[in-house]
TORDO-708017 format. One record per residue (C-alpha): x negated, y negated, z negated; residue in one letter. Coordinates in steps of 0.001 Angstrom, whole numbers, m for minus. Each point is the difference from the previous one (the first is absolute). Example, Ala and Ser with C-alpha at 12.3 -4.5 7.8 and 13.67 -1.06 7.14 Angstrom:
// residues 2
+---------+---------+---------+----+
|       X |       Y |       Z | aa |
+---------+---------+---------+----+
|  m12300 |    4500 |   m7800 |  A |
|   m1370 |   m3440 |     660 |  S |
+---------+---------+---------+----+
This chain:
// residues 113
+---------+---------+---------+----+
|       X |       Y |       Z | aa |
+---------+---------+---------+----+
|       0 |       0 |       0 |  X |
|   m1161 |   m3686 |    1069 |  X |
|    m262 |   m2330 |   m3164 |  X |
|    2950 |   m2257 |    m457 |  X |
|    m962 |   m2914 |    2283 |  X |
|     129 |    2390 |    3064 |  X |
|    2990 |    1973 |    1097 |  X |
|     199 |    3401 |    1364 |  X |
|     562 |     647 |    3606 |  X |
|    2753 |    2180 |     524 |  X |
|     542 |    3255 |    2676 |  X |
|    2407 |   m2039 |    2125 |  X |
|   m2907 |   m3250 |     268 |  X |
|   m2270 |    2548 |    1134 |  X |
|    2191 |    1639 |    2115 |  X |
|     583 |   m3396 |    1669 |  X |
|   m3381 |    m882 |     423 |  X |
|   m1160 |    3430 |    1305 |  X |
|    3250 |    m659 |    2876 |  X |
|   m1209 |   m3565 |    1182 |  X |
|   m3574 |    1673 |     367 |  X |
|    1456 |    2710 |    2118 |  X |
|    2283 |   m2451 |    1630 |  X |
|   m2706 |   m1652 |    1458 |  X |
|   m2847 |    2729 |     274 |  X |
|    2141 |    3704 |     535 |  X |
|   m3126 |    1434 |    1132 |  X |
|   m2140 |     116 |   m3859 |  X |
|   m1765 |    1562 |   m2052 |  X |
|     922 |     534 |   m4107 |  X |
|   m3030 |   m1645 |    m747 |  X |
|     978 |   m2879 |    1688 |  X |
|    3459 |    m217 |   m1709 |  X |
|   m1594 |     705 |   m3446 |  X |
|   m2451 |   m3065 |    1044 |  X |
|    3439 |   m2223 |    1023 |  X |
|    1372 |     414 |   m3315 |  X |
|   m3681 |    m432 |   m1799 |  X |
|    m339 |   m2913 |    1466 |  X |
|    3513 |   m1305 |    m804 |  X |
|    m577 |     325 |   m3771 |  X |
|   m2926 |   m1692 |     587 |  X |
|    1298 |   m3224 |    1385 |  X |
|    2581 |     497 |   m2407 |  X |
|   m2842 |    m202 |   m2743 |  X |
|    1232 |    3748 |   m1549 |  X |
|   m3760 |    1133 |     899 |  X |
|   m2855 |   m2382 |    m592 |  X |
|   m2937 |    m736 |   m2250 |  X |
|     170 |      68 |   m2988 |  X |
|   m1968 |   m1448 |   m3671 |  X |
|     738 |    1959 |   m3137 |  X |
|   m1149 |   m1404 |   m3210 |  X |
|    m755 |    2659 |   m1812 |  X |
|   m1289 |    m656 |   m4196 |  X |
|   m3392 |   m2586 |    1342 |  X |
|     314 |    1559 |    3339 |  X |
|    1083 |    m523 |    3529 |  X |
|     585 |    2822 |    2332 |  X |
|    1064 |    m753 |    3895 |  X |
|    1930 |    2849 |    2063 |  X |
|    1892 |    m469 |    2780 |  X |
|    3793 |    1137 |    m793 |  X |
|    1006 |    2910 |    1986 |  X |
|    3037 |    1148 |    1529 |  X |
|    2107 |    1614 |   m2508 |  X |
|     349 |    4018 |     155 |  X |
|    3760 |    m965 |    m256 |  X |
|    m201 |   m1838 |    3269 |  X |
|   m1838 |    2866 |    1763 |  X |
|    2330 |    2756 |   m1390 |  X |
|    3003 |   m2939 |    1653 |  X |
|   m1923 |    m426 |    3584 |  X |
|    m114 |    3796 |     565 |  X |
|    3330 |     919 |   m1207 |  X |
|    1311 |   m2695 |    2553 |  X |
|   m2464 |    1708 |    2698 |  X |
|    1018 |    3409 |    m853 |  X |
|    4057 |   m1539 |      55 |  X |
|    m519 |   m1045 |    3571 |  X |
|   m2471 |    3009 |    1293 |  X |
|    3542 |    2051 |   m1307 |  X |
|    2189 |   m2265 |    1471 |  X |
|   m1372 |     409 |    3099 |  X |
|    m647 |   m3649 |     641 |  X |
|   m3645 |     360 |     241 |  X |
|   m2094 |    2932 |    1699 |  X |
|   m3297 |    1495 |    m413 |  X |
|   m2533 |   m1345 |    3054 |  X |
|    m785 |   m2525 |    1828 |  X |
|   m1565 |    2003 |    2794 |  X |
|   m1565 |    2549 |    1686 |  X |
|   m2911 |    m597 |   m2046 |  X |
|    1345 |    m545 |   m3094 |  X |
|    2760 |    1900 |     320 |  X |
|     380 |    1006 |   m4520 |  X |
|     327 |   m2246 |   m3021 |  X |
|   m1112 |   m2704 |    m977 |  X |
|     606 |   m1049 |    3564 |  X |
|    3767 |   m1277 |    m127 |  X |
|    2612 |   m1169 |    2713 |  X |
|    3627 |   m1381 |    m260 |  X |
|    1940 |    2528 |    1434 |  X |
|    3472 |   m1126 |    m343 |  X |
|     180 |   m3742 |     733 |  X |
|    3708 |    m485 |   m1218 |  X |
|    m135 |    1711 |   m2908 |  X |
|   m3197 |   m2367 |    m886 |  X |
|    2197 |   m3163 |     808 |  X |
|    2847 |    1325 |   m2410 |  X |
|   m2491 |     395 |   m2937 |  X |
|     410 |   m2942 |   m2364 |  X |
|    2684 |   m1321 |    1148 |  X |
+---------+---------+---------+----+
């Protein structure tokens, strides 16, 4: 859990931000939609550096994204994998995971909504 100035991002804002990347790139990888959503909490300032004053000393770490929010971006993976709204491969090359496509446009447009 995110200490009480930061809120929690919840399976459906994930879920939207995982569509408008595959609205916009349906040929992807997973790493490339985990890196959308890293990067999201990190304009958001969820993940950053951070200065812990600890007794008479300070520690810096950079914040990390939550195990929470991992265990939320692959259930919403795994929910449209199932679905059938995306499809393993991109192409004959990379034809397995983590190589992604959208492979049902409509029922992409009707998540969210």
């Amino acid at each position: 859990m995110r200490n009480n100035i930061e809120m929690d991002l919840s399976k459906e804002d994930i879920l939207k931000m995982i569509v408008q990347h595959l609205g916009v790139f349906p040929l992807t990888s997973l790493g490339a939609i985990r890196e959308v959503i890293r990067s999201s909490l990190k304009q958001r300032g969820f993940i950053r550096g951070v200065t812990e004053h600890l007794s008479a000393a300070t520690i810096p770490y950079n914040r990390k994204i939550t195990e929470e929010d991992i265990r939320l971006i692959n259930d919403c993976i795994y929910d449209l994998l199932y679905s059938r709204v995306i499809t393993p491969g991109i192409n004959d090359d990379n034809q397995d995971l983590p190589w992604i496509r959208v492979s049902d446009k409509e029922k992409l447009k009707n998540i969210c909504i």
